[in-house]
KEROTI-678824 format. One line per field, with one value per residue (C-alpha): residue in three letters; chain; z, y, x. Coordinates in Angstrom, 2 decimals. Each point is the difference from the previous one (the first is absolute). Layout:
BEGIN
type: (ALA,...)
mol: (A,...)
c3: (Z,...)
c2: (Y,...)
c1: (X,...)
END
This chain:
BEGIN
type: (UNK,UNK,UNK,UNK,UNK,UNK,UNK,UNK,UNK,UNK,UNK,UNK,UNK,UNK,UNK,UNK,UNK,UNK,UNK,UNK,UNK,UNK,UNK,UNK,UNK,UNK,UNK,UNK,UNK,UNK,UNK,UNK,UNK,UNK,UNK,UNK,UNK,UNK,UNK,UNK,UNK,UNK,UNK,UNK,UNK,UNK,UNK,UNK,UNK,UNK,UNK,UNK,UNK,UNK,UNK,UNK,UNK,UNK,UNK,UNK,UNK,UNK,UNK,UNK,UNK,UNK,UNK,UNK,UNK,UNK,UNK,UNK,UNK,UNK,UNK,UNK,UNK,UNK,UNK,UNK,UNK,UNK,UNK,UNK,UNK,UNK,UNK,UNK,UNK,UNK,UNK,UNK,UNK,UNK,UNK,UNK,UNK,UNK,UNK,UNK,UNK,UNK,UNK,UNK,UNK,UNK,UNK,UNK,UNK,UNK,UNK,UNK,UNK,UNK,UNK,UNK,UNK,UNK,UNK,UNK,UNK,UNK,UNK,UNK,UNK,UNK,UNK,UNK,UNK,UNK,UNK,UNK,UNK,UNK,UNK,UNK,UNK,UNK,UNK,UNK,UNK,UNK,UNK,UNK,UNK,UNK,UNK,UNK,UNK,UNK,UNK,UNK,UNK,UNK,UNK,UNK,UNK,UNK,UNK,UNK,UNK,UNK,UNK,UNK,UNK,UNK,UNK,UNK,UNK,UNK,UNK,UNK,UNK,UNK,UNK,UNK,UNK,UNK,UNK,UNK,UNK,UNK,UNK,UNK,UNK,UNK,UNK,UNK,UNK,UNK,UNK,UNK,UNK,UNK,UNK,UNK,UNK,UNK,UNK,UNK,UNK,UNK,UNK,UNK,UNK,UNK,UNK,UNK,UNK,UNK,UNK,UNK,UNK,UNK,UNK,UNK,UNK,UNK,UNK,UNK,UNK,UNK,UNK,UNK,UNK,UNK,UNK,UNK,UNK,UNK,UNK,UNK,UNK,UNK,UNK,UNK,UNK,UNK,UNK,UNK,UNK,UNK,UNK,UNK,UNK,UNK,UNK,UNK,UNK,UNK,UNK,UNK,UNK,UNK,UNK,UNK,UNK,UNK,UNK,UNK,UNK,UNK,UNK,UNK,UNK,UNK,UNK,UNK,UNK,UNK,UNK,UNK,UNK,UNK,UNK,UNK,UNK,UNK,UNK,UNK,UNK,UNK,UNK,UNK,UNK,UNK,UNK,UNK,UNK,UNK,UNK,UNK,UNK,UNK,UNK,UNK,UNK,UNK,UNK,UNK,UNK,UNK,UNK,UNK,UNK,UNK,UNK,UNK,UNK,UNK,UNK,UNK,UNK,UNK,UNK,UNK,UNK,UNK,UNK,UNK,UNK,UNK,UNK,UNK,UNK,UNK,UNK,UNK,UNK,UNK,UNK,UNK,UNK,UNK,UNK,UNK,UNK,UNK,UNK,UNK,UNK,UNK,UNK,UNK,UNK,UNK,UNK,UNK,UNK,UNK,UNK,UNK,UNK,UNK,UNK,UNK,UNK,UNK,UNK,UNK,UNK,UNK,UNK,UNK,UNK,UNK,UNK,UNK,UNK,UNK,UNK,UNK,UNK,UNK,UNK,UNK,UNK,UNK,UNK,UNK,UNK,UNK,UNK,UNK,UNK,UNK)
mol: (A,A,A,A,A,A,A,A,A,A,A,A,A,A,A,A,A,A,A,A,A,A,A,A,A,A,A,A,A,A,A,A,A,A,A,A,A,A,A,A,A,A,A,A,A,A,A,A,A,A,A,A,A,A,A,A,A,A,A,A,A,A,A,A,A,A,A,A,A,A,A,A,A,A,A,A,A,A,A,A,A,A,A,A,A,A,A,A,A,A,A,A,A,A,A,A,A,A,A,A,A,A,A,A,A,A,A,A,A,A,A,A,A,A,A,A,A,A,A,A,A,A,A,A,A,A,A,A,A,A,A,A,A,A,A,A,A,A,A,A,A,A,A,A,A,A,A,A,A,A,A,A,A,A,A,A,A,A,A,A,A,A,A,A,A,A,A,A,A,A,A,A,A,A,A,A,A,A,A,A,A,A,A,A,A,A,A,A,A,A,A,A,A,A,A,A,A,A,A,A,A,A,A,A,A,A,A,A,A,A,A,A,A,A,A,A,A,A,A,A,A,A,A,A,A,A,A,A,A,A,A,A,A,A,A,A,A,A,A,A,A,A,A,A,A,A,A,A,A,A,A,A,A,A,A,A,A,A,A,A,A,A,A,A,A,A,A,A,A,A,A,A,A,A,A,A,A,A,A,A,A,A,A,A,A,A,A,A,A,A,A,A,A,A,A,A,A,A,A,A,A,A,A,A,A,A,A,A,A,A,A,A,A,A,A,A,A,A,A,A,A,A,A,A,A,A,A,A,A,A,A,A,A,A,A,A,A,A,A,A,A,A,A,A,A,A,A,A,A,A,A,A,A,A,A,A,A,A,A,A,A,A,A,A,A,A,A,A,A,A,A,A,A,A,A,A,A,A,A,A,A,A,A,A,A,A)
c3: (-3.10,1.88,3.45,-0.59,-2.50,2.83,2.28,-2.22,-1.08,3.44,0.94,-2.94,1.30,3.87,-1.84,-1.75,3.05,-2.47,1.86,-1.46,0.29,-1.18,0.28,0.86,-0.30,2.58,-1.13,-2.53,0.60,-1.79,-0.54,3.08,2.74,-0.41,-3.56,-1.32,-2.23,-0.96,0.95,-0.15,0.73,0.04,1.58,-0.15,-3.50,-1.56,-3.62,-2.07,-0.93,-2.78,0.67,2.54,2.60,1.72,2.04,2.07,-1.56,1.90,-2.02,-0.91,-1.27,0.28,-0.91,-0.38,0.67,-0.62,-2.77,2.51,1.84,-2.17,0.15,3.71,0.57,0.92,-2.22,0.39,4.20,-0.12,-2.37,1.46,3.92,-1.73,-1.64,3.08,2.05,-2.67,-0.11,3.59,0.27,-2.79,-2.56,-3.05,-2.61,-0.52,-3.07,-0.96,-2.98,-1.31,-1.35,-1.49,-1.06,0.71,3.26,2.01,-1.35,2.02,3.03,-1.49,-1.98,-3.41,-1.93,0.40,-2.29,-2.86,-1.26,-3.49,-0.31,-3.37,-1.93,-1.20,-2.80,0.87,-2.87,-2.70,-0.41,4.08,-0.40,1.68,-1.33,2.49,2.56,3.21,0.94,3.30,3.20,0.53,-0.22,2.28,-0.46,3.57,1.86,2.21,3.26,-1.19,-1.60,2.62,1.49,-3.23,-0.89,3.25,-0.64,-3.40,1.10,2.30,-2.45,-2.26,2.95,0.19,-3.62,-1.45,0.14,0.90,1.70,3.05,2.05,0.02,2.59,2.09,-1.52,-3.35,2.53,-0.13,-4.30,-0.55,2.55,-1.76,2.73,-0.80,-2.99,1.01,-3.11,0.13,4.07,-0.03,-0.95,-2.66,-2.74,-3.47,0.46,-0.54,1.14,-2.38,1.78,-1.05,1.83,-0.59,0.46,3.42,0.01,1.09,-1.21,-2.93,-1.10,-0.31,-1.89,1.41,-2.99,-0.12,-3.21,-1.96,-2.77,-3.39,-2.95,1.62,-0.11,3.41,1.37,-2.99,1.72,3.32,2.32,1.90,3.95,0.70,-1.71,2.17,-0.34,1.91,-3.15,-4.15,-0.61,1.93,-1.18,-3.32,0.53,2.30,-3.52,-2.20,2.40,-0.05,-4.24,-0.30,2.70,-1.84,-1.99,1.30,-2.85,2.03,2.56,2.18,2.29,1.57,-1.07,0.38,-2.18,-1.07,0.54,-0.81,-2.04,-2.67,-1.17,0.69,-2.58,-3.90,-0.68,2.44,-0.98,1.33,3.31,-0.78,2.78,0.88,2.64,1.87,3.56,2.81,2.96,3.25,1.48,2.07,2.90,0.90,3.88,0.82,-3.24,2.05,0.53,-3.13,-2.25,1.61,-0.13,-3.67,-2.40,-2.49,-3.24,-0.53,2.97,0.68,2.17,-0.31,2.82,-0.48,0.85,1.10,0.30,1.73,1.74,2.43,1.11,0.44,-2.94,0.00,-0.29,-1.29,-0.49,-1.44,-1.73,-0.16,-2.23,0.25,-1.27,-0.95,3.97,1.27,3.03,0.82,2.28,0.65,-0.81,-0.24,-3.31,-3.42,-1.71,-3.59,-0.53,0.92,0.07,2.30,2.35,-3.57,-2.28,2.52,0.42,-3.60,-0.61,2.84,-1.06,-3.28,-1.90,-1.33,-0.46,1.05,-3.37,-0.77,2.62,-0.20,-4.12,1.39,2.08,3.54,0.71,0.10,-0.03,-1.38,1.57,-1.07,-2.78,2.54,1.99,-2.74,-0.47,3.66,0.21,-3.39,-1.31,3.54,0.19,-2.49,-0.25,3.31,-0.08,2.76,-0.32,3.23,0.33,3.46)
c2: (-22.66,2.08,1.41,3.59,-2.22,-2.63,2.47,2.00,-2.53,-1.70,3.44,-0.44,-3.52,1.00,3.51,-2.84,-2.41,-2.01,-4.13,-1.54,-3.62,-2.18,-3.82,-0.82,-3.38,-0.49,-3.31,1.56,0.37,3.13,1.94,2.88,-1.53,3.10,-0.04,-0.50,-2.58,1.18,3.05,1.98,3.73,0.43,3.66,1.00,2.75,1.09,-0.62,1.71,-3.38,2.76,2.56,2.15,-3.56,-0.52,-3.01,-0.84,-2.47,-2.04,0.83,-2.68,0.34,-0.82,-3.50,-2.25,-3.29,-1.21,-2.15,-2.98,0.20,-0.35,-2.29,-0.28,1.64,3.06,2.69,-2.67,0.26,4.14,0.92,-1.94,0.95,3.34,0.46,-2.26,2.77,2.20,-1.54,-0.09,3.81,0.47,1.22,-0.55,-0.30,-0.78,1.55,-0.59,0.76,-3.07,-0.73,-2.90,-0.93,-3.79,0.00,1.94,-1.85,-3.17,2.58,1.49,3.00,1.34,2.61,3.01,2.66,0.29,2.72,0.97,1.13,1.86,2.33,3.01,1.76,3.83,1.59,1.81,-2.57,0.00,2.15,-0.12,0.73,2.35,1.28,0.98,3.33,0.96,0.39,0.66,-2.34,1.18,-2.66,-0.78,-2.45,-2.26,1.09,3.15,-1.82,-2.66,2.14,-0.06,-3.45,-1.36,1.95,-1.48,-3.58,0.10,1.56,-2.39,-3.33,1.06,0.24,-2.56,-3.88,-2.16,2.50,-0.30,2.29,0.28,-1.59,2.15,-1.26,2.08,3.65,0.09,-0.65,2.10,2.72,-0.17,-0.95,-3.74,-1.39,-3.89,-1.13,2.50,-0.17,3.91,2.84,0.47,2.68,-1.16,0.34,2.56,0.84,1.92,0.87,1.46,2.31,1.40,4.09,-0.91,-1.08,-3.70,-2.82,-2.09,-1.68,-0.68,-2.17,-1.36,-0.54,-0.54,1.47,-2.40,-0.33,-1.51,-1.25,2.31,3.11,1.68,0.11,-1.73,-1.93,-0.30,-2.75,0.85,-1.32,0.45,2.47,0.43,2.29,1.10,0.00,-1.42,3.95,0.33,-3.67,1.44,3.30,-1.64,-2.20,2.84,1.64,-3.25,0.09,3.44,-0.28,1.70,-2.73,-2.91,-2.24,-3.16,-1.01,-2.98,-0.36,-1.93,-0.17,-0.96,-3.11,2.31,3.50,3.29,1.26,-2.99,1.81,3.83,-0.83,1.36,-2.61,-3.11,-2.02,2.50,-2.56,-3.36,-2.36,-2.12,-2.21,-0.49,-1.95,-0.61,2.41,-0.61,-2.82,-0.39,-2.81,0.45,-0.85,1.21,-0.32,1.50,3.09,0.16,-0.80,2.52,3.03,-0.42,1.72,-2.18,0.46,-1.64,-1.07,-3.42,-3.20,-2.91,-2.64,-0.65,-2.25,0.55,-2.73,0.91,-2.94,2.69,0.28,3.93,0.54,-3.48,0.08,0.89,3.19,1.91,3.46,2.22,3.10,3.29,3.29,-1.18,-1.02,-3.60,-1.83,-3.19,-2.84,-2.76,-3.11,-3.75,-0.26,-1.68,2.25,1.50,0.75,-2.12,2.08,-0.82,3.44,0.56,0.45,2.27,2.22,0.01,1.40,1.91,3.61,-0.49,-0.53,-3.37,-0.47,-2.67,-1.12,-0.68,-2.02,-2.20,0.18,-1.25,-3.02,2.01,1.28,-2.61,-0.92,1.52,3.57,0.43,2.20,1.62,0.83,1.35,2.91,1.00,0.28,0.76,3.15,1.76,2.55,0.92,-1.62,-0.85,1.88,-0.47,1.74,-0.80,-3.26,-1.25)
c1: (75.92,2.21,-0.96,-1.26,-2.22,-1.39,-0.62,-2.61,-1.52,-0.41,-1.24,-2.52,-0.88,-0.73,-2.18,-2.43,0.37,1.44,0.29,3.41,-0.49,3.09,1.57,3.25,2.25,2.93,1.25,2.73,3.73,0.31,-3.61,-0.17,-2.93,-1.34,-0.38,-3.59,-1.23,-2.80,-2.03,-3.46,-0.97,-3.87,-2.05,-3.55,-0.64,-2.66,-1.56,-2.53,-2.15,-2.29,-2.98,2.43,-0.14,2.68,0.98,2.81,2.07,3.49,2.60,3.09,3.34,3.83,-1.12,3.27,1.26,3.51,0.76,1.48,-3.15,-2.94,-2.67,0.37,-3.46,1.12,-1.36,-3.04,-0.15,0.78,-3.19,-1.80,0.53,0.02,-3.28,-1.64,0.70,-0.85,-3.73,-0.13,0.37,-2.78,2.05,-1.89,3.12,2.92,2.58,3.29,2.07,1.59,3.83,-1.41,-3.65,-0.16,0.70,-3.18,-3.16,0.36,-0.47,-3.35,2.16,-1.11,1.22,-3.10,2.18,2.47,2.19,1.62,3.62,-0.11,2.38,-1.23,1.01,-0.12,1.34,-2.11,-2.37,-1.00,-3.37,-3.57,-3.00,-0.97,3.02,-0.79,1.34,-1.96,2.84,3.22,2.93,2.97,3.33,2.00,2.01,-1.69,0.35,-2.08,-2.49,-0.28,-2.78,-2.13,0.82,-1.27,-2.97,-0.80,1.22,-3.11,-2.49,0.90,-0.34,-3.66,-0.92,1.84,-1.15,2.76,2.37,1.14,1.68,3.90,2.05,2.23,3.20,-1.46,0.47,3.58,0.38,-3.15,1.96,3.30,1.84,0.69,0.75,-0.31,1.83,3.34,-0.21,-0.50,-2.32,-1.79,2.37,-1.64,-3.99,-2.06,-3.45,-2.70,-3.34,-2.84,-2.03,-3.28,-1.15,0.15,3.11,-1.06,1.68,-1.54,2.96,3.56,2.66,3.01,2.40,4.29,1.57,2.33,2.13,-1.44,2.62,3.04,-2.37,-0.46,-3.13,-1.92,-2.41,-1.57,-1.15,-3.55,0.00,-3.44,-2.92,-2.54,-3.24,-2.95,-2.29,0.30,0.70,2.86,1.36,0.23,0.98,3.19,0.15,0.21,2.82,2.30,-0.34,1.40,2.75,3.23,1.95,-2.11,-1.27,-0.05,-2.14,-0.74,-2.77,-2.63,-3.43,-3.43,-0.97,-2.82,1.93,-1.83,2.96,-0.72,-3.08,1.46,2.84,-0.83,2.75,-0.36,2.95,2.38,-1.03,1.87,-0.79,2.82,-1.34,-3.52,0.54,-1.91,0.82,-1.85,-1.35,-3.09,-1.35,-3.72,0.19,-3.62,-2.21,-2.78,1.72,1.67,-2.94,-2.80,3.44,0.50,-2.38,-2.54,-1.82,-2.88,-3.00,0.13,0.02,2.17,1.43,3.83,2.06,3.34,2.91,3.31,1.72,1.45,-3.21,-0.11,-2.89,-1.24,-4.17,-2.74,-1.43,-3.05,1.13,-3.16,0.95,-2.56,1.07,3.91,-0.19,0.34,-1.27,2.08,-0.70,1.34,-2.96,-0.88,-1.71,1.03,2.75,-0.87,4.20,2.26,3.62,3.31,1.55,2.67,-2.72,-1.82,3.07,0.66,-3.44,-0.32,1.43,-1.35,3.17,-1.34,-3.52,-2.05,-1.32,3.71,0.27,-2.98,1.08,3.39,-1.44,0.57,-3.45,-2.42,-3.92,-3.18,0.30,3.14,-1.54,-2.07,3.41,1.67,-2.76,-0.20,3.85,1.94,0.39,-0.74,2.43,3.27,3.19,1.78,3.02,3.21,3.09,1.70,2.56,0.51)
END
């Protein structure tokens, strides 16, 4: 990283009020004293948790631990000081995106999204059903659009289920003044938005031209697509397929993405991998469980293991209207569930009936559960790696 680099993204850290935690060693002959160990960046966000709710949620990344200095309890003794303090402010959640997926459920962690990197075939054979052709698309760099995009990034934070809202380290990329992998600004992307009569921002589409097979310009790599409504998501669609040259696209999707259903010809969309993407911690299943929406009316007492201790106990869920009361009682449980289950099911991403079919939701309203709670909302959906 070289200096210009620190400094903005310190400057990003102290915006967020970003706490850097680390661990350092001072018993070798060569490592620098002041060279970390290990280390931990955490800040307070936000996430949409469905219905238009959002909570505040502590935010953790730049998770590492040197390879001479694991299983020392160090990653063990940061999460955990972190997400006591965390609790103790009455944060409700905690998210993370993880490097690796073993590592995050011994601290109450579950993965509450996935995301599909797919290539898409945009050639003659790209077509939907019915194309979208209200609003105007207008193609610029990104410190033009930066405006717009900023605008849509926050339209889309309180519609979308699972999203929460970008870091400030995101402002200088999104900008075009950084580049964090070439350690300059951004020359390559481009920035399509879509504006309505108005001239408001529904949309845009970050994409960098490439090369495909020695031919200039043949495909194209999408950065993000993001859209204020499923009209504008296609219409954005339907201006990445007809790009000049491009034949070739990758992007992210949806598990369950609109455009699978919009396409005459859905196997233009080849997935090539489905992974988790963030990871929740339910700190406060009181708060968390009467913010997130519900399906069904219904009663049930739950039981919730967690040997952290931060959602340990038992609670009666009383759903009315897609609206639940929570309180913390002293009666028999009906479900039996540990804090990893709970945050796997919580955004709706995995249901509880596949849970309890999978042996991690237990007891006799577990069926009960499973029709307050699944199937409350769409998809969760998060775009954003910190």
């Amino acid at each position: 990283m070289s200096d210009e680099q620190r400094a903005d993204w310190l400057e990003a850290c102290r915006a967020d009020g970003t706490r850097l935690r680390a661990a350092y060693d001072d018993s070798g002959s060569l490592r620098p004293a002041a060279a970390p160990v290990a280390t931990y960046s955490s800040w307070r966000g936000t996430i949409n948790v469905g219905a238009g709710r959002t909570l505040p949620v502590r935010m953790v990344s730049d998770v590492t631990v040197e390879p001479t200095h694991r299983r020392r309890g160090l990653l063990r003794r940061l999460m955990t000081e972190d997400l006591a303090e965390a609790a103790a402010a009455g944060l409700p959640l905690a998210a993370l995106t993880a490097s690796e997926a073993t590592i995050y459920g011994r601290y109450g962690f579950a993965a509450a999204t996935r995301t599909r990197s797919v290539e898409v075939d945009t050639g003659p054979r790209f077509a939907l059903h019915h194309p979208p052709t209200e609003g105007t698309i207008e193609l610029l760099d990104p410190a033009t659009a930066y405006t717009a995009v900023r605008a849509v990034d926050e339209a889309v934070l309180a519609r979308t289920r699972g999203a929460v809202g970008k870091p400030s380290f995101y402002a200088p990329g999104d900008s075009g003044a950084r580049n964090w992998a070439d350690d300059g600004p951004e020359r390559r992307a481009r920035v399509a938005v879509l504006l309505d009569g108005a001239g408001t921002p529904r949309g845009y589409v970050r994409f960098v031209p490439r090369d495909l097979d020695g031919r200039p310009g043949g495909a194209a790599d999408v950065l993000q697509l993001a859209a204020t409504d499923d009209a504008a998501h296609l219409r954005l669609w339907d201006f990445v397929a007809h790009l000049d040259l491009v034949h070739h696209v990758t992007a992210a999707l949806r598990p369950d993405d609109l455009l699978d259903v919009a396409l005459v010809d859905p196997r233009v969309v080849r997935t090539q991998r489905l992974r988790d993407h963030l990871w929740l911690r339910v700190l406060d299943p009181v708060a968390a469980l009467e913010a997130r929406p519900w399906r069904d009316d219904g009663e049930v007492v739950l039981e919730v293991a967690d040997p952290q201790g931060h959602a340990a106990g038992r609670y009666r869920v009383v759903v009315r209207d897609t609206t639940a009361s929570v309180t913390r009682v002293d009666e028999a449980a009906e479900v039996r569930l540990d804090a990893v289950a709970l945050a796997a099911a919580y955004l709706g991403d995995r249901t509880v009936a596949d849970l309890a079919a999978a042996g991690r939701v237990e007891g006799p309203g577990a069926d009960r559960l499973a029709a307050m709670a699944d199937h409350a909302g769409p998809t969760p959906w998060c775009t954003t790696d910190f």
